[in-house]
C-alpha positions in Angstrom: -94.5 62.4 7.8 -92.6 59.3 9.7 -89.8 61.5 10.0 -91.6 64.1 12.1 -93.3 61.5 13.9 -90.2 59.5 14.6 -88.7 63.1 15.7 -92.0 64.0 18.0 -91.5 60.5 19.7 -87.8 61.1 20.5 -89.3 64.4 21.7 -92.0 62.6 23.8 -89.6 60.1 25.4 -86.9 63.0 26.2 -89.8 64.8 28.4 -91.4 61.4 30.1 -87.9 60.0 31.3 -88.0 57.5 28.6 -90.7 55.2 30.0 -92.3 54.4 26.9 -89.2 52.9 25.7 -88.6 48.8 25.7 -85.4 47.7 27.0 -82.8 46.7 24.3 -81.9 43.4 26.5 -83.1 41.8 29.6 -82.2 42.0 33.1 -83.3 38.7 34.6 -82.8 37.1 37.9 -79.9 34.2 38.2 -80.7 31.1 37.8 -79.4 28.0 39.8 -77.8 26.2 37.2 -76.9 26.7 33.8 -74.9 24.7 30.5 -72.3 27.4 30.2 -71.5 30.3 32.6 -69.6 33.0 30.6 -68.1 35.4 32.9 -67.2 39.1 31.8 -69.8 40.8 29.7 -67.3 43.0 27.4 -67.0 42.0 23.9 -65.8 38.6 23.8 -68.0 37.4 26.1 -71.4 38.6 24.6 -70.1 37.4 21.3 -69.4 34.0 22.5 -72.9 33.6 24.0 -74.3 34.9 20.8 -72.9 31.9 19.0 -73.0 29.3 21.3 -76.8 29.9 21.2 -77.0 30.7 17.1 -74.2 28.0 16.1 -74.6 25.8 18.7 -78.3 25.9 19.7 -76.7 26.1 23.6 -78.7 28.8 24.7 -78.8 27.6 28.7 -76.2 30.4 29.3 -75.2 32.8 31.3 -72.9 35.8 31.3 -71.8 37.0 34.6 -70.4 40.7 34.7 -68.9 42.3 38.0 -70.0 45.7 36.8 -71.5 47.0 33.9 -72.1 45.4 30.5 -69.0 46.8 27.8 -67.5 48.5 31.2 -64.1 47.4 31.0 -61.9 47.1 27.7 -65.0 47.1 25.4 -65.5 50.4 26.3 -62.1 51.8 26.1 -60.2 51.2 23.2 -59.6 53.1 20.1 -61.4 51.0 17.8 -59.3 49.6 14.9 -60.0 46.3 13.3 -57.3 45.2 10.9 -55.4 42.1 9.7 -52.2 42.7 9.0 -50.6 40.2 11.0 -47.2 38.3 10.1 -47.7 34.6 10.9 -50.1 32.5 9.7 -51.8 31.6 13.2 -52.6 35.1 13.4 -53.6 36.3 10.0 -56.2 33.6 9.9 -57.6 34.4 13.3 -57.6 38.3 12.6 -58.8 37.5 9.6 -62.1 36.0 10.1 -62.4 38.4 12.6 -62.5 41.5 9.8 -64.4 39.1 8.1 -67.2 38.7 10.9 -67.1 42.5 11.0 -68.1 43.2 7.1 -71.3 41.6 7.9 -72.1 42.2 11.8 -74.5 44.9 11.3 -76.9 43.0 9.1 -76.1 39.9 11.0 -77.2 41.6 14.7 -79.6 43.6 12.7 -77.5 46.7 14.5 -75.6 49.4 13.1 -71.8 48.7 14.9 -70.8 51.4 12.6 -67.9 49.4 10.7 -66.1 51.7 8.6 -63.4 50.5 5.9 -61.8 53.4 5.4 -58.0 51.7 5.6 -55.0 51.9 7.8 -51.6 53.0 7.1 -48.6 51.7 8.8 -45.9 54.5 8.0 -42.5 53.4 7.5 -39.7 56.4 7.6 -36.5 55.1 6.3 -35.2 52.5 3.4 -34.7 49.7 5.5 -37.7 50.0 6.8 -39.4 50.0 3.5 -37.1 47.2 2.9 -39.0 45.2 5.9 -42.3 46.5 4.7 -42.3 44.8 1.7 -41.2 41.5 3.2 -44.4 42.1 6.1 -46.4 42.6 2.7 -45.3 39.5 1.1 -46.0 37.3 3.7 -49.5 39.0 4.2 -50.3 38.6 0.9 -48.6 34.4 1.5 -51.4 34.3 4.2 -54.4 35.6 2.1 -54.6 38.9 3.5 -54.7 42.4 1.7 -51.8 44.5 1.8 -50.1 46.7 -0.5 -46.6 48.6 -0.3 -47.4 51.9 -0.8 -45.1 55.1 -1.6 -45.1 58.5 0.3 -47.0 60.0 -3.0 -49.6 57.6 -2.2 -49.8 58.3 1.5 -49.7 61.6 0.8 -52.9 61.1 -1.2 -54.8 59.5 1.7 -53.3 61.2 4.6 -52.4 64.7 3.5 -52.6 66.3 7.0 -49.5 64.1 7.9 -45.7 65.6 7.9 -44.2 65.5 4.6 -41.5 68.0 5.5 -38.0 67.2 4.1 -36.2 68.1 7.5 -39.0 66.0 9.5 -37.4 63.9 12.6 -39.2 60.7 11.0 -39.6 61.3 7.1 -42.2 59.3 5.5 -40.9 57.1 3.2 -43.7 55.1 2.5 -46.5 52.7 4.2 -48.0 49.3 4.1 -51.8 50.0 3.7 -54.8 47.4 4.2 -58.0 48.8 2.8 -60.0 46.2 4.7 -59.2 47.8 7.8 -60.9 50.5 9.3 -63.0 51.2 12.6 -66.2 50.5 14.5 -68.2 51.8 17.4 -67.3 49.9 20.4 -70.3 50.8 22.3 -72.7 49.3 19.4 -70.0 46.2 18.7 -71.1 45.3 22.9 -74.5 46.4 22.3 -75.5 44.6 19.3 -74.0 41.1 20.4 -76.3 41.7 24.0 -79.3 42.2 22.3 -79.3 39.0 19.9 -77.6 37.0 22.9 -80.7 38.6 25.1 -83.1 37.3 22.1 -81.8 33.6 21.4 -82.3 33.2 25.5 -78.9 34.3 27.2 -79.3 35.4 30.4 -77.3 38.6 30.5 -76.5 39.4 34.8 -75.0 43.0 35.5 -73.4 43.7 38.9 -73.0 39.9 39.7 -69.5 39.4 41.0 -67.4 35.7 40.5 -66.2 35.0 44.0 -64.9 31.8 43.8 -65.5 28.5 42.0 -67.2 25.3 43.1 -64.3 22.6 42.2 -65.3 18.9 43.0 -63.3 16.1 42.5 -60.7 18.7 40.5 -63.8 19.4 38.1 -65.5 22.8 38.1 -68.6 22.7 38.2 -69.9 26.3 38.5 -69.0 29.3 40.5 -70.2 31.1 43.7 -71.0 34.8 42.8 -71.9 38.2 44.9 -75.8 36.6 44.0 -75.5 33.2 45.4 -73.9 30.3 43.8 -74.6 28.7 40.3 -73.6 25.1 39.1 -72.8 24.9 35.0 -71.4 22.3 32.6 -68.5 24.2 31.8 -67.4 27.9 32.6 -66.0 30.3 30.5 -63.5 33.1 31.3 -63.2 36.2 29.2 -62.2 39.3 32.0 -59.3 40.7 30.1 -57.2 42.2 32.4 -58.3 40.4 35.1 -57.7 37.2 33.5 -55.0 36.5 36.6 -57.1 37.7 39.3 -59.7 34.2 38.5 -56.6 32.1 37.8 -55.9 32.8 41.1 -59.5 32.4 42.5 -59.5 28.8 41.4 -56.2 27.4 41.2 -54.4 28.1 37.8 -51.9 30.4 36.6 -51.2 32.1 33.7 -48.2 33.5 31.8 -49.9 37.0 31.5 -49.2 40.4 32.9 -52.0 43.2 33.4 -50.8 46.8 31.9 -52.9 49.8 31.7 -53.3 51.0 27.4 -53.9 54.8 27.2 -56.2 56.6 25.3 -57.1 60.2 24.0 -60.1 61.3 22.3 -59.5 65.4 20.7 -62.3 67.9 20.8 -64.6 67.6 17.4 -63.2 69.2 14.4 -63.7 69.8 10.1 -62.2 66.3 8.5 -58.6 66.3 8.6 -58.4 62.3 7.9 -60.2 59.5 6.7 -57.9 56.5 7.7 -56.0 55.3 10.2 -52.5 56.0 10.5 -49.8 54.6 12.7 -46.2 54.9 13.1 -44.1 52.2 14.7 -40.9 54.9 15.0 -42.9 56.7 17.5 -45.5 54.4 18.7 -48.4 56.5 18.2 -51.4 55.9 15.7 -54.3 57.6 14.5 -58.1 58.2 13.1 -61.0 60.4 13.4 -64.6 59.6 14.7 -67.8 60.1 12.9 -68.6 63.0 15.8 -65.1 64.9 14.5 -62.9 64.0 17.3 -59.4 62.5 16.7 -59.0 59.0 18.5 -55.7 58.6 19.7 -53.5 55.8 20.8 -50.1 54.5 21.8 -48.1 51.9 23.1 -48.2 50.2 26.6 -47.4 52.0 29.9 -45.2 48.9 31.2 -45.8 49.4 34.8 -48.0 46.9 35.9 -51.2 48.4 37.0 -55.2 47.9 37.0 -55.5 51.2 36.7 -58.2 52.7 34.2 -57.1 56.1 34.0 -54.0 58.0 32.6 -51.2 59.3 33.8 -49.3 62.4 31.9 -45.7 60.5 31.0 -47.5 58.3 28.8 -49.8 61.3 27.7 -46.3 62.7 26.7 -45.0 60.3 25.2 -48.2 59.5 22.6 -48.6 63.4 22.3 -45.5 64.3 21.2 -45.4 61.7 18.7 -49.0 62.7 17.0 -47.5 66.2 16.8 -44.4 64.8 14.9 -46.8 62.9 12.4 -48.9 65.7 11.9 -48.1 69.1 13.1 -50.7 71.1 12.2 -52.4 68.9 14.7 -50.4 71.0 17.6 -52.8 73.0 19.0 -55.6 70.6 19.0 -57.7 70.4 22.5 -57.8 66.9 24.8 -61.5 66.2 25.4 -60.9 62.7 27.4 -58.0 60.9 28.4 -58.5 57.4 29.7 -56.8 53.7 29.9 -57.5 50.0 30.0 -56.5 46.9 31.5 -54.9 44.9 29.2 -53.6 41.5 29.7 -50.3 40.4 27.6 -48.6 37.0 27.2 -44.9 36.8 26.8 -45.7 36.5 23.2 -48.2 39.1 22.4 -51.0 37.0 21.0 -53.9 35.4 22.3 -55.1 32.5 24.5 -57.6 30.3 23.8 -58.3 26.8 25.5 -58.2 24.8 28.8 -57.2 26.4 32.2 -55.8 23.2 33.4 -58.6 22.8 35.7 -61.1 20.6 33.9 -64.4 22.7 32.9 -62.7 25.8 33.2 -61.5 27.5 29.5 -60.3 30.4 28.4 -60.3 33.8 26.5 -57.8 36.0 27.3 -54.4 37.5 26.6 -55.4 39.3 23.7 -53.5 42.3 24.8 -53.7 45.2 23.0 -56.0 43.8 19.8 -59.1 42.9 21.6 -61.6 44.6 20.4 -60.7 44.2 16.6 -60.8 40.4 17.5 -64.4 40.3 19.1 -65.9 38.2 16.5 -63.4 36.1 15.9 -62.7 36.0 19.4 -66.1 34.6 20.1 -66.7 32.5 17.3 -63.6 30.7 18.0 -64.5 30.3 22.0 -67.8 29.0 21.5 -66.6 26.5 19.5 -64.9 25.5 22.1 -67.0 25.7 24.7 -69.9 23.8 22.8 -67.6 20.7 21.3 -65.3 20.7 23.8 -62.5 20.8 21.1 -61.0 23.5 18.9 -61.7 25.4 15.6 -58.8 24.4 13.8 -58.2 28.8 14.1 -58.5 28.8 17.6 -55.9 25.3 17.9 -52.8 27.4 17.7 -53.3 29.4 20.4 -53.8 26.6 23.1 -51.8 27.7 26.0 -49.7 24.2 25.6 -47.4 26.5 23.2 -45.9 27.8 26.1 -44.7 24.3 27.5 -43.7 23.4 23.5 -42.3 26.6 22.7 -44.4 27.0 19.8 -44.9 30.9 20.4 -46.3 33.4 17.7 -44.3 36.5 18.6 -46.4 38.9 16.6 -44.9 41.7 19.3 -41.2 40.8 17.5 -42.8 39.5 13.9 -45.5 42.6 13.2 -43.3 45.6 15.2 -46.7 46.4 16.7 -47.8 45.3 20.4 -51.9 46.1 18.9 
């Protein structure tokens, strides 16, 4: 009986425009003055104003988002979450970020859709098994789970792939992570918004950051597209357009903005339950709960704030899904996209101080942003609300680039994501 009820409401609401329907989060007016001004609503920045006002009790916030909420990378990536990093520095970051993730949904009581069904990162000749099992021992070193895995194995779990004896890149084995999987990206922004929206966050779409009010070499809030707002401390997390603020008050930063292509297939039967990637060819991967293969490569390194595609790379990623898994061949495209992506010269993360005092941020994650939302946020509120770091988010200060205490995952891992 709840069922058809449930089903004659979702009936109702389809016919009345969906007026009967409350809001999932607010849309309030700006305030004057706030503790912490967030700006981009994507990922990282809802998550940090979730816990600044769960862990902290700071809920005098305000996230400030140029378009729409989960607009810009959030909304745009292929969706893996994994932990399979080489150092140290990054395992344990990654790591509580997979870690967040196992119990997000029953934290934001919302479904994000976090599914553990693996990833496989195919190797295709002896030495690179060779180097696999060294990546696996120092995974395992820094508490992570990973496993060296033969090509009967991955046949097991990936059968669709290309097991043929005269294939360009034989399989030869994999190093596999049952922890990892995917999630919805939509839910990941939506979820966060909601219990930020709850605890008091005021969430402002279509509120562009023009400039910020520096006094006495101190920030002390911003001036927007909506008039101008003073706060204790602001908080950057744009992404891609991490440089375009550095420049709007002062700072730079070692980062460059590339566009990060996607592909999403038309739906079809099961034909994989894991994620598979191979570094020979730079392409990886899964298939969605609505049958569509998710598809992604490596960067297009022409510097660009371009969101769309462009049919080189499309070429490039293409061809190397077909080599993986030919029967795959004659699969349609249903959407080909990109996002901006920001990269440091050592392909991990920064998180801490501008240089301009009251100014911090949350940027340079690249190509792994979205797998490192929690974390991501955790980490930055922290920051934000002591003032200091989480001894997980110290590493990744950006003093490491005037000590030359890098963590080149790009070089360590193989993998730019």
């Amino acid at each position: 009986m709840a069922t058809n009820y449930s089903a004659f409401n979702l009936f109702r609401e389809a016919l009345s425009g969906h007026k009967g329907w409350k809001p999932a989060w607010r849309s309030p007016q700006l305030r004057s003055e706030y503790d912490v001004v967030i700006i981009g609503a994507g990922g990282h920045g809802l998550a940090t104003a979730y816990y600044l006002a769960k862990n902290h009790g700071v809920r005098r916030v305000a996230i400030l988002e140029k378009g729409w909420l989960g607009g810009g990378n959030t909304g745009r990536n292929t969706t893996a979450i994994r932990s399979n990093y080489f150092y140290p520095e990054s395992a344990a970051l990654y790591d509580l970020s997979v870690r967040l993730y196992e119990g997000l949904s029953r934290e934001l009581n919302y479904n994000v859709m976090f599914s553990q069904r693996g990833m496989m990162v195919l190797t295709h000749s002896g030495p690179e098994m060779e180097m696999a099992a060294r990546m696996v021992n120092a995974m395992q070193l820094n508490g992570t789970d990973a496993e060296l895995i033969g090509p009967e194995d991955v046949r097991k779990r990936a059968p669709i792939l290309n097991y043929r004896a005269d294939a360009r890149f034989p399989i030869h084995g994999a190093i596999w992570q049952g922890r990892a999987g995917t999630g919805r990206h939509d839910a990941v922004a939506w979820g966060y918004a909601r219990a930020a929206d709850q605890l008091g966050v005021d969430i402002i779409q279509n509120c562009e950051v023009t400039g910020f009010l520096i006094e006495g070499g101190v920030c002390k809030g911003v001036e927007t597209s909506l008039g101008q707002v003073r706060a204790g401390r602001v908080g950057a997390a744009v992404a891609g357009h991490s440089s375009v603020l550095a420049g709007l008050a002062g700072y730079t930063l070692p980062i460059q903005s590339y566009a990060l292509q996607a592909f999403v297939s038309e739906p079809m039967k099961p034909v994989i339950d894991t994620v598979a990637f191979s570094p020979a060819n730079g392409t990886y991967f899964s298939q969605s709960d609505k049958g569509g293969l998710v598809i992604g490569g490596g960067l297009d390194r022409v510097p660009s704030y371009g969101q769309r595609g462009n049919q080189p790379t499309q070429e490039a990623v293409l061809s190397g899904l077909i080599e993986m898994a030919p029967a795959l061949a004659k699969v349609k495209l249903l959407r080909h996209w990109a996002g901006i992506v920001d990269v440091t010269p050592d392909s991990s993360p920064i998180i801490g101080p501008s240089g301009v005092d009251g100014i911090f941020l949350n940027c340079g994650w690249g190509t792994g942003g979205f797998k490192a939302i929690p974390a991501g946020g955790y980490l930055f509120a922290h920051l934000l609300a002591e003032g200091r770091h989480h001894e997980i988010s110290r590493p990744f200060d950006p003093v490491r680039f005037l000590t030359g205490a890098l963590i080149d995952e790009g070089a360590a891992s193989g993998i730019a994501h």
